[in-house]
C-alpha positions as CSV (number, residue, x, y, z in Angstrom):
1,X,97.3,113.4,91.5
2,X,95.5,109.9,90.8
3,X,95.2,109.3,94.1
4,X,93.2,112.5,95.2
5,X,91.5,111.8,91.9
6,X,89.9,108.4,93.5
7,X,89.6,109.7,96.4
8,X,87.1,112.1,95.1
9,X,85.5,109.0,92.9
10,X,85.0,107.0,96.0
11,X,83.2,109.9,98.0
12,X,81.0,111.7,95.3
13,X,80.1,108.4,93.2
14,X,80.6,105.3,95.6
15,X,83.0,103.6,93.2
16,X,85.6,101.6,94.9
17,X,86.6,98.7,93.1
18,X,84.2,96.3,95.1
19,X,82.7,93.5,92.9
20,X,85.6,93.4,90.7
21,X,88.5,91.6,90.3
22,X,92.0,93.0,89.2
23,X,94.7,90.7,87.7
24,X,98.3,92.0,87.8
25,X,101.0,90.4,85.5
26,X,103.9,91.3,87.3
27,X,106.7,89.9,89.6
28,X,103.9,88.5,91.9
29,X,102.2,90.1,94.7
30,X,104.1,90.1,98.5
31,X,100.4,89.1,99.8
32,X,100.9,89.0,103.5
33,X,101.5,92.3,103.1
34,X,98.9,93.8,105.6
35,X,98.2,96.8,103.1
36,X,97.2,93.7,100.9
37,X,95.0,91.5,103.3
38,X,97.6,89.6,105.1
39,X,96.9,86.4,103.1
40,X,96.2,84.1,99.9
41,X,93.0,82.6,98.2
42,X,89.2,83.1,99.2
43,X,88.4,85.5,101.8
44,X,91.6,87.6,101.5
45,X,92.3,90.3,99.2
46,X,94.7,88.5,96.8
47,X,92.5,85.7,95.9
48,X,94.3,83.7,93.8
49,X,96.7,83.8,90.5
50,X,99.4,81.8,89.2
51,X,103.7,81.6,88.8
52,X,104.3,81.1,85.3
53,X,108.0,81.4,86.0
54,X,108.1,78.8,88.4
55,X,104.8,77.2,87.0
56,X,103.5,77.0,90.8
57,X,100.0,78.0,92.3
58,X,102.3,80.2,94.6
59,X,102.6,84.0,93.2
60,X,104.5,85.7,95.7
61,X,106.6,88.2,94.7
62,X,109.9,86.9,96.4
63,X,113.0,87.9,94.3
64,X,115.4,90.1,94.6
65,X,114.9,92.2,91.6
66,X,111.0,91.9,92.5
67,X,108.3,93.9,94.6
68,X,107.2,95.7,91.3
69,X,103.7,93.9,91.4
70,X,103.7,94.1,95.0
71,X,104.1,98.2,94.4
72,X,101.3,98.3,91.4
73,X,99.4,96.2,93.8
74,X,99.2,98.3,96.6
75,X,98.6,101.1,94.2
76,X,95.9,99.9,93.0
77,X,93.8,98.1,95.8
78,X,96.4,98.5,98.6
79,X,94.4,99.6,101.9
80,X,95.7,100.4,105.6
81,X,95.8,103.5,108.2
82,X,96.3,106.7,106.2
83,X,96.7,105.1,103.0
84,X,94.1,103.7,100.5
85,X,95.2,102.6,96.8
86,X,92.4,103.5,93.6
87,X,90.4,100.6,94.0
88,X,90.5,99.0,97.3
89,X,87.4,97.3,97.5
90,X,89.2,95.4,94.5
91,X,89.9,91.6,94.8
92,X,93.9,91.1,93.2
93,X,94.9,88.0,91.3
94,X,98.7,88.0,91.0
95,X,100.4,86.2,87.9
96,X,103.9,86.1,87.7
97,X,106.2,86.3,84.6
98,X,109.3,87.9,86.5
99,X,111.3,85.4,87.5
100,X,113.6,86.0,90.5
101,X,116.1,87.7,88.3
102,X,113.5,90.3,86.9
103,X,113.4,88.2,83.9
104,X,110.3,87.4,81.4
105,X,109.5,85.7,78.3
106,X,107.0,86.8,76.5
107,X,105.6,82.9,76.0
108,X,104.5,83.5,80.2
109,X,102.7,86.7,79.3
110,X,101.1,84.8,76.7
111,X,100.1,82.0,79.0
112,X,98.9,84.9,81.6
113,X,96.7,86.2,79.5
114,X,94.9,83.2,78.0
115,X,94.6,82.2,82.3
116,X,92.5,85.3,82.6
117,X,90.0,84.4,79.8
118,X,90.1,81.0,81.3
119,X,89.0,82.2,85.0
120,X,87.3,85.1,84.7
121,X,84.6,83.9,86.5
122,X,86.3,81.4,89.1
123,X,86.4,84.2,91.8
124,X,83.5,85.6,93.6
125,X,83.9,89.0,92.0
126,X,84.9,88.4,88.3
127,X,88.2,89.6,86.6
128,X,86.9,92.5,85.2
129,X,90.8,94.3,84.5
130,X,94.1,93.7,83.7
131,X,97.4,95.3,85.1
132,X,99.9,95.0,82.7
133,X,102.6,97.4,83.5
134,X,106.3,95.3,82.6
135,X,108.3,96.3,79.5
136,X,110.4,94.5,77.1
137,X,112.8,95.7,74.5
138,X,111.5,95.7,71.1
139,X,112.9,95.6,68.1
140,X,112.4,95.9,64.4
141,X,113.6,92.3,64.2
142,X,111.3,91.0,66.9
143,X,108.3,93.5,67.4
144,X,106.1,91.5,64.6
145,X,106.8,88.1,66.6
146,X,105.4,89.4,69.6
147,X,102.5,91.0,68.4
148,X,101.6,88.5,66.8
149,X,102.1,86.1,70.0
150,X,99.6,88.1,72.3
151,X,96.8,89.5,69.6
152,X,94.8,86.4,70.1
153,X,94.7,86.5,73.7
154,X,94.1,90.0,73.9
155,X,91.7,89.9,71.3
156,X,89.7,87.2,73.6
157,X,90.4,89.7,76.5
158,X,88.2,92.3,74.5
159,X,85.4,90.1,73.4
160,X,85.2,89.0,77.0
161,X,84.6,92.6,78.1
162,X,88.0,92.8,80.4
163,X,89.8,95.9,80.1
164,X,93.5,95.5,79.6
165,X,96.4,98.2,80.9
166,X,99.5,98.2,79.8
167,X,102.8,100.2,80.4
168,X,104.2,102.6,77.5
169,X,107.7,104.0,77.6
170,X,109.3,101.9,80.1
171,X,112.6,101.9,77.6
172,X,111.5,105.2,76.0
């Protein structure tokens, strides 16, 4: 499984996520979660990040249809007693585009990704990856639209060296 997999990684190679930092565009991250660091901003796990839904410097992943990001989160760089994620020397940035609901626009994924370019390089580790994993419903009428919406930040996103993860099959 992908967690015996990093395991591995992180015994035979050393590679642990540390120096690097991860941005999830999610619901948020819960980060007093102790798995997470306990905490918010420099010197805890979750560094920083942004709530496009509420368009507040406070990310947490509070609603009722949320936790998602929380989850990917502690996949990812989670780290407590019996437990460690892929990555968790990783720094998290948490951007929200759920809103309480579980509901996104496409115009906050949009603004996510152009924050990343924007402040790679404002943490002490930079953002060297993106967590992408939320699905919409495309459609004939409406899949051109949003292509064309995110190519240009995600085309910044590659020329600045930042790999980019997204879901597939969500809807199937």
């Amino acid at each position: 499984d992908l967690l015996a997999q990093a395991s591995d990684l992180r015994e035979t190679r050393g590679l642990d996520g540390r120096g690097q930092t991860v941005a999830v565009i999610d619901s948020g991250v819960a980060w007093d979660h102790l798995a997470l660091g306990g905490g918010y901003g420099p010197g805890y796990r979750v560094v920083g990040g942004w709530d496009f839904a509420e368009d507040d410097a406070n990310p947490y992943d509070d609603g009722p249809a949320g936790y998602h990001g929380t989850h990917v989160s502690g996949l990812l760089a989670g780290q407590m007693a019996g437990f460690e994620g892929v990555a968790p020397g990783a720094d998290l940035v948490a951007l929200r585009v759920l809103d309480d609901s579980g509901a996104g626009q496409l115009r906050w994924i949009e603004s996510a990704l152009a924050w990343v370019h924007q402040n790679q390089d404002a943490f002490d580790a930079p953002i060297t990856t993106v967590n992408l994993s939320i699905g919409t419903a495309l459609s004939d009428a409406n899949r051109l639209e949003a292509i064309s919406m995110l190519e240009d930040e995600l085309q910044l996103l590659r020329q600045d060296n930042i790999l980019v993860f997204a879901a597939s099959g969500n809807l199937f």
